[in-house]
C-alpha positions in Angstrom: 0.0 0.0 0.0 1.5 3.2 -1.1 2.2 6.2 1.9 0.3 9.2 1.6 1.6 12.3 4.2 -0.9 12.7 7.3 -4.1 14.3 6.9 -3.3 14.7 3.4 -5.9 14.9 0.5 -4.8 11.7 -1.2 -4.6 10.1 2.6 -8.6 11.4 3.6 -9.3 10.5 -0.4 -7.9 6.8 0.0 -10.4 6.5 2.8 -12.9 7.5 0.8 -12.4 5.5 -2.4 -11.7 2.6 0.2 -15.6 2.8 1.0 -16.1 3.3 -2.8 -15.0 -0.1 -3.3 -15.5 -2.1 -0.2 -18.8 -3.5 -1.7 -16.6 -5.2 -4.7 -17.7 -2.9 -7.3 -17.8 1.1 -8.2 -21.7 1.8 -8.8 -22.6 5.2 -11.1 -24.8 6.7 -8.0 -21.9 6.6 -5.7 -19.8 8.5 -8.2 -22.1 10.5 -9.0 -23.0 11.5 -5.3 -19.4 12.4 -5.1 -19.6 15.0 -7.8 -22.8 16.4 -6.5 -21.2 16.7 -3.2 -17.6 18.3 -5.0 -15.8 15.8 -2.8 -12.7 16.6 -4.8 -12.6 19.8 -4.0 -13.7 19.4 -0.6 -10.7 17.1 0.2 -8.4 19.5 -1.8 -8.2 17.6 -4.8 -8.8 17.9 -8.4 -11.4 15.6 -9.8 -8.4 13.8 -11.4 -6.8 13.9 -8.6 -9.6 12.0 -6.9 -9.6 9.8 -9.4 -6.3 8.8 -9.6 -5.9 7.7 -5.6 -9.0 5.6 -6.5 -6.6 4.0 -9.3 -3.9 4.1 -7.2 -6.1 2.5 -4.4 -7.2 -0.2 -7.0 -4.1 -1.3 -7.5 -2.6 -1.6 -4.4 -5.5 -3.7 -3.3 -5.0 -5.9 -6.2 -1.0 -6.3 -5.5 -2.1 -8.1 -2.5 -5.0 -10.0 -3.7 -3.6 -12.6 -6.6 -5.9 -11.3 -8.8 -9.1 -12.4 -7.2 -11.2 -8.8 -7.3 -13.2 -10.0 -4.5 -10.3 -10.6 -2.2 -9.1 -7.4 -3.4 -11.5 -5.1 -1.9 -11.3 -7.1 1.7 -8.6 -5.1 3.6 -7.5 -6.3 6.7 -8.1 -5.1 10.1 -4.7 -3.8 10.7 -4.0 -2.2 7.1 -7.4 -0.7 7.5 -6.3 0.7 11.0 -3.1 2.0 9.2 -4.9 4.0 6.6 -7.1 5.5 9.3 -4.4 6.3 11.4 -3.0 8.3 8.5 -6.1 11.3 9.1 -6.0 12.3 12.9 -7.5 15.8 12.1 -11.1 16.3 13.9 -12.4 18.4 10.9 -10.9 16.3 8.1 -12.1 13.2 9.7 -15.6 14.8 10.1 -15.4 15.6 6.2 -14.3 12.3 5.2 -16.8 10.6 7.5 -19.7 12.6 6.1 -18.5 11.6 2.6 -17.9 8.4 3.3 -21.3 7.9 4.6 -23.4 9.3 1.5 -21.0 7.0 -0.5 -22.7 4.0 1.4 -25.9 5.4 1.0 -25.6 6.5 -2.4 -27.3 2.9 -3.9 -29.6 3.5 -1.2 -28.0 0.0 0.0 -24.9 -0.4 2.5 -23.3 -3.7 1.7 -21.1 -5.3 4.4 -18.3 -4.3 3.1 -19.5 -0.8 3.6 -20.6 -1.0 6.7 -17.7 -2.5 8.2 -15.6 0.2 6.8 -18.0 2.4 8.2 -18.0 0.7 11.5 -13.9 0.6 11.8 -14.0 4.5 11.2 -16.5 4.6 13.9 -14.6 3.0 16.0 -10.9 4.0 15.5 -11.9 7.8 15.2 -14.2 7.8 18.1 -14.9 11.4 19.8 -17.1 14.0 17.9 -16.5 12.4 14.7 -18.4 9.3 16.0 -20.7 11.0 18.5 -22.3 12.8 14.9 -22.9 9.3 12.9 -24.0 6.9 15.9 -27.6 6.4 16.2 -29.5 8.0 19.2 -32.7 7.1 19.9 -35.6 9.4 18.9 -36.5 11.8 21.6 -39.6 11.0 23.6 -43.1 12.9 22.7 -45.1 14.7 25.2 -48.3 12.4 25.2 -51.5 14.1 24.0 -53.6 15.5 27.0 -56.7 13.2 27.4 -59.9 13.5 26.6 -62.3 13.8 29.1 -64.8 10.7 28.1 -67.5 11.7 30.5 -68.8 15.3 31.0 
């Protein structure tokens, strides 16, 4: 796996086009969700830029994978710890998890690929970026006065 510098655009991008990918394939909506959402520029990037760490991401992952695709996209706990350890800045880490979450959603479908990407961000980057993306329950309704049934 190739070294980006910390907290750089090509290090929050890799994390990013790691989601892309986790489900085995690249799906036009998710692409698509990431120009509506100028992710390139976002993560300082050029939309080639963007594209070329998603090459670059491709084939690192195949390197390792002896050219099985679906092996490819499985990254390992502690290489996927590694790449997350490369982005330790609160607000980059809030931008790449926002992004990475509409990537998941993009097909309106997260795979379980995605969602354990999702889940290993979660829980290696803890703190405000988790606290925004865990699920709290709904808060509780005031309950309707009654209604008197007898006058």
């Amino acid at each position: 796996m190739r070294s980006y510098r910390r907290n750089s655009p090509q290090a929050a991008a890799r994390i990013v086009a790691l989601t892309l990918l986790a489900d085995g394939h690249l799906s036009r909506s998710e692409l698509d969700m990431l120009d509506q959402r100028q992710a390139a520029r976002i993560l300082g990037l050029t939309p080639d830029g963007l594209h070329q760490v998603l090459q670059d991401l491709c084939e690192d992952l195949l390197a390792g994978a002896q050219q099985n695709w679906g092996d490819a996209c499985k990254v390992d706990p502690d290489t996927l710890a590694a790449l997350l350890a490369d982005v330790d800045d609160e607000a980059l880490r809030r931008t790449v998890m926002g992004l990475c979450v509409d990537v998941a959603n993009a097909d309106r479908h997260v795979a379980e690929g995605e969602s354990i990407v999702l889940s290993a961000v979660l829980d290696q980057w803890g703190g405000a970026t988790a606290a925004r993306y865990r699920t709290v329950p709904a808060p509780s309704r005031p309950r309707p006065a009654a209604t008197p049934i007898c006058r």
